[in-house]
VOGU-3710 file (C-alpha; in Angstrom, 3 decimals, decimal comma):
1> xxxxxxxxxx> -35,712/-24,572/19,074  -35,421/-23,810/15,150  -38,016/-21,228/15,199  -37,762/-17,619/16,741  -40,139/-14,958/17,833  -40,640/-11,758/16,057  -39,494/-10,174/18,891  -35,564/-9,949/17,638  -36,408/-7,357/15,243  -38,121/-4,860/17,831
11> xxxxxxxxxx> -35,086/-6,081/20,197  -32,973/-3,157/19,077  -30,958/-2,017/15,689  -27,907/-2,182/17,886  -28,348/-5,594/19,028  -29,664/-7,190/15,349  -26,291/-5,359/13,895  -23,965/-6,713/16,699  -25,270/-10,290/15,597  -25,154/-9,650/12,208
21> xxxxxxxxxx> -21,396/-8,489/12,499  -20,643/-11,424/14,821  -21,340/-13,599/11,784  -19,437/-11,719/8,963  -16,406/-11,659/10,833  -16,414/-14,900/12,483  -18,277/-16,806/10,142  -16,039/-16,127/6,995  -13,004/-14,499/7,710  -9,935/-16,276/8,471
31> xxxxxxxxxx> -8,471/-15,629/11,444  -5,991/-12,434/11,944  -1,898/-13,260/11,486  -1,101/-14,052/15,347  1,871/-11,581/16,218  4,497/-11,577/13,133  7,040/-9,252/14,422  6,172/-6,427/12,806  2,830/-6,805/12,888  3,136/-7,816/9,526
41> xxxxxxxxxx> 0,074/-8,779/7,620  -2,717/-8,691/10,267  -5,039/-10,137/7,120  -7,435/-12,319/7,462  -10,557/-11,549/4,801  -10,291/-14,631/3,955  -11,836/-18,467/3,737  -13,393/-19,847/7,020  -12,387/-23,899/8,172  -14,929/-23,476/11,186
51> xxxxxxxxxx> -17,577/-21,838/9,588  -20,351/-20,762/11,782  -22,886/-23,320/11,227  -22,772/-24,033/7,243  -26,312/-21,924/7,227  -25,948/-18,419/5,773  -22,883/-19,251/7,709  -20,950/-19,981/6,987  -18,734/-20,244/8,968  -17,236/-18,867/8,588
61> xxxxxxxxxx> -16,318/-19,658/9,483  -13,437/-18,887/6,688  -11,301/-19,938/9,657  -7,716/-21,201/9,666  -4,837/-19,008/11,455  -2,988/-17,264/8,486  -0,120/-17,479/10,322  1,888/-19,142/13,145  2,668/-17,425/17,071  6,356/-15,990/17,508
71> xxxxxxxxxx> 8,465/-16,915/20,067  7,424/-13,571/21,678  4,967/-13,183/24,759  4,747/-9,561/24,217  1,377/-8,668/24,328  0,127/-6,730/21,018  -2,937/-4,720/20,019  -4,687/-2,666/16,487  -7,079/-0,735/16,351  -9,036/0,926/13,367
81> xxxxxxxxxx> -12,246/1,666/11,480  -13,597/-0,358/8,498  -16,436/-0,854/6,437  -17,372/-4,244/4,624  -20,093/-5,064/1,724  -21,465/-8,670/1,274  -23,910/-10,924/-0,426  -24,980/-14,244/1,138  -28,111/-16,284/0,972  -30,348/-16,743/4,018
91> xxxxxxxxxx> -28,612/-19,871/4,564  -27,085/-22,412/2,856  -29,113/-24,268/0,310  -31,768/-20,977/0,173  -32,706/-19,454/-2,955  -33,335/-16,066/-0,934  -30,095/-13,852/-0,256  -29,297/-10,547/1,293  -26,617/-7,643/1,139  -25,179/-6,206/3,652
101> xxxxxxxxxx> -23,155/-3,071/3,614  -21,355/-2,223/6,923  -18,960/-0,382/9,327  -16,874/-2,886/12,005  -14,714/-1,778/14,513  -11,192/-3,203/13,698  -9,307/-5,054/16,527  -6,748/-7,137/16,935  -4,940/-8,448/20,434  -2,114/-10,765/20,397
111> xxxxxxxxxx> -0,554/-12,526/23,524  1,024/-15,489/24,328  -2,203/-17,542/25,370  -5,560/-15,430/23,953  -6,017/-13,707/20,085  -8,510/-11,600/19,807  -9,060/-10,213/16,237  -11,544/-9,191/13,673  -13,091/-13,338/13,568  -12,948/-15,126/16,925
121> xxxxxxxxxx> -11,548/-15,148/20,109  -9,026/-17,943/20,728  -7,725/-18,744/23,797  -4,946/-21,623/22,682  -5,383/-24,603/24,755  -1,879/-26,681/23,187  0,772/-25,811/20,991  3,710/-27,800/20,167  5,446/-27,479/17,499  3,370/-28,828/14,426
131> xxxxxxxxxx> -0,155/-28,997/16,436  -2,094/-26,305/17,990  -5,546/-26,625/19,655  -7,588/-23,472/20,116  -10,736/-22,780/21,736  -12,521/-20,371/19,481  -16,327/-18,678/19,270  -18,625/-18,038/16,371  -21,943/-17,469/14,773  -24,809/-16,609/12,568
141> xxxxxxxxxx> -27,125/-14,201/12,378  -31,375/-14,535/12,376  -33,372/-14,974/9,308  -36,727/-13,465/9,132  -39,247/-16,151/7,557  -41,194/-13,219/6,127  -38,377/-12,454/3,858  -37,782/-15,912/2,634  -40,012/-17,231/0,248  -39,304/-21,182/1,083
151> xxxxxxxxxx> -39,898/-20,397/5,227  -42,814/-18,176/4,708  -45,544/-18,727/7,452  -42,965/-20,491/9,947  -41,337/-19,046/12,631  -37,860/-16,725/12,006  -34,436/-19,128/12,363  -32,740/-17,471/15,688  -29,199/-16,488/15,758  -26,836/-19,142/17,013
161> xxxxxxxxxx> -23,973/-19,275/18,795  -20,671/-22,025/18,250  -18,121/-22,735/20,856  -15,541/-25,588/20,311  -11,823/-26,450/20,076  -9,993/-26,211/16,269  -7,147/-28,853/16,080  -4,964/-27,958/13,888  -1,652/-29,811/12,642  0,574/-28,068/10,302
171> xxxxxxxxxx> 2,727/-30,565/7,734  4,478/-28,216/5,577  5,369/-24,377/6,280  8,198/-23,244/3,957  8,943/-19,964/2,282  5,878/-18,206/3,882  3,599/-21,256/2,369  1,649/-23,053/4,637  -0,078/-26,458/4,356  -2,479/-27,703/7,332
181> xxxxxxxxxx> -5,315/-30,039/8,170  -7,988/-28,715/10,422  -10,388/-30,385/12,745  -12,828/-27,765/14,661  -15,750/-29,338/17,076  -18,304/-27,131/18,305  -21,480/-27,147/20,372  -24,052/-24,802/18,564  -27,063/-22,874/20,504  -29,707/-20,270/19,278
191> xxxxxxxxxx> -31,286/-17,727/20,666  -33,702/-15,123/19,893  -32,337/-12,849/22,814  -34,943/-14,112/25,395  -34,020/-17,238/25,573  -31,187/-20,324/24,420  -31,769/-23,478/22,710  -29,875/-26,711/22,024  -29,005/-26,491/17,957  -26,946/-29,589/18,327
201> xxxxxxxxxx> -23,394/-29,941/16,706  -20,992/-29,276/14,063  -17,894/-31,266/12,785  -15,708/-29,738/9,842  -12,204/-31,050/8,899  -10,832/-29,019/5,978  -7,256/-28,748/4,115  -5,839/-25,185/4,618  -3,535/-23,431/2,176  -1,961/-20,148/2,983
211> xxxxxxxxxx> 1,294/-18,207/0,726  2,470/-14,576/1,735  4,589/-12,417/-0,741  5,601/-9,028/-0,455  5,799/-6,606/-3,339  7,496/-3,716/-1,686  8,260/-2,531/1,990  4,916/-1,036/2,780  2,400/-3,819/0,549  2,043/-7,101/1,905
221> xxxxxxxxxx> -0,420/-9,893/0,292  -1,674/-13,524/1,857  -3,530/-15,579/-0,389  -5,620/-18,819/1,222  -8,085/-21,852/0,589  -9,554/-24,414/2,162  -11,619/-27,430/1,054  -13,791/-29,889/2,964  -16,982/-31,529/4,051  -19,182/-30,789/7,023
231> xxxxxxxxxx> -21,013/-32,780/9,372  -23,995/-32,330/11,845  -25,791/-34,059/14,181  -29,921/-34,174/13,692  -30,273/-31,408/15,702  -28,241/-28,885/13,759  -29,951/-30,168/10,127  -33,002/-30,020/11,888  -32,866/-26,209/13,324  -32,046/-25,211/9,314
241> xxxxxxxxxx> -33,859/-27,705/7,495  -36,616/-29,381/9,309  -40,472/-28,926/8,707  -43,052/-29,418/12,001  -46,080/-31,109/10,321  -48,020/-27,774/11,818  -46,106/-26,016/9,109  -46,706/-28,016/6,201  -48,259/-26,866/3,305  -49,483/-28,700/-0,145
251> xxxxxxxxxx> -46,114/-27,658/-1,318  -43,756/-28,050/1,637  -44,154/-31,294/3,134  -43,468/-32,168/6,478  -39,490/-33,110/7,025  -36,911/-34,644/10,072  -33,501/-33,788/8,839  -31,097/-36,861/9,648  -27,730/-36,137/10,474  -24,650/-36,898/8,734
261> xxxxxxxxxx> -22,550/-35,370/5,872  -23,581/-31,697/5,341  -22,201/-30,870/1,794  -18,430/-29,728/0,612  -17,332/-26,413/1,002  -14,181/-24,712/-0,868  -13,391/-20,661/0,317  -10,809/-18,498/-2,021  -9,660/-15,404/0,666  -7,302/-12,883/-0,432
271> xxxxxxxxxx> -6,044/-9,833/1,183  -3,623/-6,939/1,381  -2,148/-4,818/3,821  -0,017/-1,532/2,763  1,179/0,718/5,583  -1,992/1,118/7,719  -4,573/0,232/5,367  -6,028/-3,209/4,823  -8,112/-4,860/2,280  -9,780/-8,247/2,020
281> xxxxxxxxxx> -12,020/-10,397/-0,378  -13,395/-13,754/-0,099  -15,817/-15,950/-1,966  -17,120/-18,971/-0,522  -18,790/-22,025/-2,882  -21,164/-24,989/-1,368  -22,340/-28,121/-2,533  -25,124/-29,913/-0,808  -25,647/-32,238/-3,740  -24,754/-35,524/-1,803
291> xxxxxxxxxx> -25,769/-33,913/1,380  -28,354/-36,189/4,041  -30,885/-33,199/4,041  -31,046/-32,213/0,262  -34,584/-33,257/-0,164  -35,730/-31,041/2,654  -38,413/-28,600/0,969  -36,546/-25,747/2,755  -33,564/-26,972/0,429  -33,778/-24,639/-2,958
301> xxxxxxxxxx> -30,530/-24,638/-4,822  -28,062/-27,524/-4,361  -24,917/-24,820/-4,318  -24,447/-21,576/-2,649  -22,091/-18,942/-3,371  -21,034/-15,994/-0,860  -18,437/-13,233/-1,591  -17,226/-10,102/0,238  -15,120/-7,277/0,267  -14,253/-5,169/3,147
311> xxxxxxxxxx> -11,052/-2,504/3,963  -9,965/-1,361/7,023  -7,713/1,641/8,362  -5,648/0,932/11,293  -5,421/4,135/13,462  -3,655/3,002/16,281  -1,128/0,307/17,354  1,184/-1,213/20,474  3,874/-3,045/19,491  5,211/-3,505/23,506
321> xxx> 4,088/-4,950/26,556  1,065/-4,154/27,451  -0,035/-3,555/31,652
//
């Protein structure tokens, strides 16, 4: 159900910080270049197509493949240190935000049939030629009602979890520019670490852009965007936006989000990768002005913005087959 227990917070740091990490990098980066031949630009800081349930989500979830699988079944892996600082509201439509400022472990695996990287994992289901499918995970992290001024006095929003295929057919990829239309379907469920709930479902086509350059032999940019709506089912509106009547106040009335069309979303990501180090930045812009929950009380501002920054330092990496 929408509303978790307290008992998250005295869970465990670790455990809060694992979910909280699960949603920055799956929930707005893009995913990681899958296996250019020299590893090339392993970005992907950048704007989410899947985004992790449109709450504080994003997604992220900021997620379109920046780049298309070689011909090569080698099996490839990086690995390195970051740190990341971001600002995003509580979730989307909130007038309450947060920062966070944090280390991530940097990892990237590349094989013929599974990615794993700094975002999702995908395990590719189809690819031929033009269309890929691609089974891929995300998320978003819990929201303490004390903290947010609209939810005060109902329970906290509980993490959720997204699994679902991303279709994605690619119409024009010319001088490292790519042009694609996404389609990513996913089954959402929360959970306050005790227990799972049904949080309904998510559908988000988008229009991906994606150009490369390269200024020198080391330095290595990919700029990308993507634009489009989102849709849930009741469920998902209602797990973000709905109001019991046992939490209704004289200023928060009692609400039963329908579901439908969930607002527009348009993510900027670019990023940089010279030698071993990486960099990435991303902002993210909503609009729930036509959306079928605006006039939920919980709804507070009618666009959202998120941004981030975050840099990485790849210590190690194998270019060959691995065991």
């Amino acid at each position: 159900m929408r509303g978790g227990k307290k008992g998250w917070r005295q869970s465990g740091g670790c455990r809060v910080l694992i979910v909280v990490h699960g949603f920055l990098f799956s929930g707005w980066l893009s995913t990681v270049a899958a296996g250019e031949a020299e590893l090339a630009p392993a970005s992907g800081f950048g704007p989410d197509s899947t985004a992790a349930a449109e709450s504080t989500s994003v997604t992220g979830e900021i997620a379109g493949d920046t780049a298309r699988h070689t011909e090569s079944t080698q099996a490839e892996w990086e690995l390195g240190i970051g740190g990341t600082a971001v600002h995003i509201p509580h979730y989307i439509g909130a007038d309450d935000a947060r920062d966070y400022v944090l280390p991530f472990p940097y990892f990237v695996y590349r094989s013929e049939r599974l990615n794993v990287d700094r975002n999702f994992i995908h395990g590719k289901l189809l690819e031929r030629d033009d269309l890929k499918i691609e089974l891929s995970l995300s998320g978003t992290p819990p929201v303490d009602s004390d903290d947010n001024d609209a939810r005060a006095g109902m329970p906290d929003l509980d993490a959720t979890g997204e699994l679902g295929p991303s279709i994605q057919y690619t119409f024009r990829e010319a001088d490292d520019q790519i042009w694609r239309a996404d389609l990513a379907i996913r089954k959402v469920i929360g959970t306050d670490f005790s227990r799972i709930s049904n949080a309904g479902y998510t559908v988000s086509p988008q229009l991906y852009f994606s150009q490369r350059w390269q200024t020198d032999a080391n330095t290595r940019w990919q700029f990308e965007s993507t634009l489009g709506p989102s849709y849930g089912d009741n469920r998902y509106h209602d797990f973000f936006y709905a109001v019991a009547p046992a939490y209704a106040t004289s200023d928060r009335a009692a609400y039963d989000a329908a579901g439908g069309f969930g607002g527009w979303r348009w993510a900027l990501g670019l990023t940089r990768r010279e030698g071993n180090f990486w960099f990435g930045a991303f902002v993210r812009y909503y609009d729930l002005s036509d959306a079928v929950f605006l006039d939920s009380p919980l709804v507070r501002r009618e666009h959202s913005v998120l941004a981030g920054f975050a840099v990485a330092w790849i210590l190690k990496a194998n270019r060959n087959p691995l065991p």
